[in-house]
C-alpha positions in Angstrom: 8.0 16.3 1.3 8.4 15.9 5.1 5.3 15.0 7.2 4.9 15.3 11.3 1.9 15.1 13.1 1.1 18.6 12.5 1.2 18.9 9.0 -1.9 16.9 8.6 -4.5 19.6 6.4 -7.1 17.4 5.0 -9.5 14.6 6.4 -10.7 12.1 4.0 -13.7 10.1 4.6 -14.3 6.9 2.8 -16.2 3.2 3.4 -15.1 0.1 4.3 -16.7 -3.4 5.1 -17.3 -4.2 8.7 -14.9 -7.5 7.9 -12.0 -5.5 6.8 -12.2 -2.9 9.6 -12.1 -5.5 12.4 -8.7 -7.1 10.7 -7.3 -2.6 10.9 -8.4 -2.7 14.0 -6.5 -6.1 15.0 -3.5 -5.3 13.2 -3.7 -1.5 14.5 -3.7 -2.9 18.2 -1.6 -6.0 17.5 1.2 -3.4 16.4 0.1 -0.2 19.1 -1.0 2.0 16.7 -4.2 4.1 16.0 -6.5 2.7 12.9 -5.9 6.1 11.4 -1.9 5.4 11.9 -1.8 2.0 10.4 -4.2 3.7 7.2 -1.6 6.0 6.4 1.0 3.5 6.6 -0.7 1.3 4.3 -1.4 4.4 1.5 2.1 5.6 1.7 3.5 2.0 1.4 1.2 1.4 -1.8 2.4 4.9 -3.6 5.8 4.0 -3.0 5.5 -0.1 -4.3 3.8 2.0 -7.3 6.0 4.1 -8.1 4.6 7.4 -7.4 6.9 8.6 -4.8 10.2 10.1 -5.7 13.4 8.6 -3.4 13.7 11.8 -1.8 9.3 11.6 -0.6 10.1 7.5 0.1 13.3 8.7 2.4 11.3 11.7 4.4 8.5 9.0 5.0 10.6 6.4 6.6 10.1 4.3 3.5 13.2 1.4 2.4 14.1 2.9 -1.0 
């Protein structure tokens, strides 16, 4: 499973508290990065710490095995 930029297919819409937005948005400037960017991150991150990636998906995502 490799991913670039222009591989992205499918929005996803979803809700979030005003409070938890403005800490993405800190984080997602603190680091130089879009909010949509740092979202990503953070879902891929959590399928890999679950277990739901294989090494190979965790490797072509720039994730530590």
């Amino acid at each position: 499973m490799t991913i670039n930029g222009n591989e992205f297919t499918e929005q996803v819409t979803f809700r979030e508290t005003k409070r938890i937005l403005a800490i993405v948005d800190r984080v997602s400037q603190n680091r130089g990065v879009q909010r949509t960017d740092l979202i990503r991150q953070a879902i891929r991150a959590w399928l890999a710490s679950e277990s739901h990636l294989t090494d190979q998906e965790k490797k072509d995502l720039g994730i530590t095995v």
